[in-house]
C-alpha atoms as one frame of an Amber mdcrd trajectory, in Angstrom:
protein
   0.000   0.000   0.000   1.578   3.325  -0.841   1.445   6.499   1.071   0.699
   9.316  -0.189   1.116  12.756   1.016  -2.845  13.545   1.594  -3.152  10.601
   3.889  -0.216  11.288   6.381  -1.008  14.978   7.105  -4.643  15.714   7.877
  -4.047  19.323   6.108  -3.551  20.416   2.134  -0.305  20.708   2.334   2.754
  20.492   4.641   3.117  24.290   5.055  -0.403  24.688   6.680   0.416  21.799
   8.876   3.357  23.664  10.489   1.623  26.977  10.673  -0.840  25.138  12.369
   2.052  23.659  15.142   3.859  27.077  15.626   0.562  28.621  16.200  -0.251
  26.511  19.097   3.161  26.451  20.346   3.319  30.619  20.447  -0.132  30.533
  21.741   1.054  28.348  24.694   4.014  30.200  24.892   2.006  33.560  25.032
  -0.007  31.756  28.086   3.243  30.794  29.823   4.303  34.487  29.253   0.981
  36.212  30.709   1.123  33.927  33.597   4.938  34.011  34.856   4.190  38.175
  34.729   0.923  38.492  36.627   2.498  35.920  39.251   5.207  37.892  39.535
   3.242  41.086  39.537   1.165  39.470  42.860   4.112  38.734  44.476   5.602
  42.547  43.808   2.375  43.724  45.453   2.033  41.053  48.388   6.057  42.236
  49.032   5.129  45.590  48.991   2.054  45.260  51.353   4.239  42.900  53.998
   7.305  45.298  53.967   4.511  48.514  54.269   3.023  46.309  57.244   5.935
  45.668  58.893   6.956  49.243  58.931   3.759  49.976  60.767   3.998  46.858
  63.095   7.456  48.660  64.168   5.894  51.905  64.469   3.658  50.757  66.815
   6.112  48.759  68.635   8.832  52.365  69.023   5.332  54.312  70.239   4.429
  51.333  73.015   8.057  51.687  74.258   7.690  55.461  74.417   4.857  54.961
  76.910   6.324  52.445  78.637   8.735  53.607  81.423  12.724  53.289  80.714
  13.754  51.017  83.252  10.940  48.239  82.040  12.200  48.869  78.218  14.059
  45.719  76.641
């Protein structure tokens, strides 16, 4: 039985067949893209809320020691 070139490749030709793979590997790739940046961007903004929380946590901390007297200060 002899192969021919319309029954290996579902498409009309081999061209379209490989547009077809690169599309769907850059459309993948575009998803891995999107995702690696908004991940990132959420852990920019949950850094960024910790650090500003911790700065307040030690605010609090310096104005609970003012109150307190000296010799009961750590």
């Amino acid at each position: 039985m002899m192969h021919t070139y319309k029954n290996l490749y579902p498409h009309n030709n081999l061209r379209q067949f490989l547009m077809k793979i690169n599309t769907n590997r850059n459309e993948r790739r575009t998803v891995i893209i999107r995702e690696f940046f908004h991940n990132a961007l959420a852990l920019a903004v949950m850094k960024q809320s910790l650090l500003e929380a911790s700065k307040e946590m030690n605010l609090q901390v310096v104005d609970q020691k003012k109150v307190i007297p000296r010799y009961f200060q750590g």
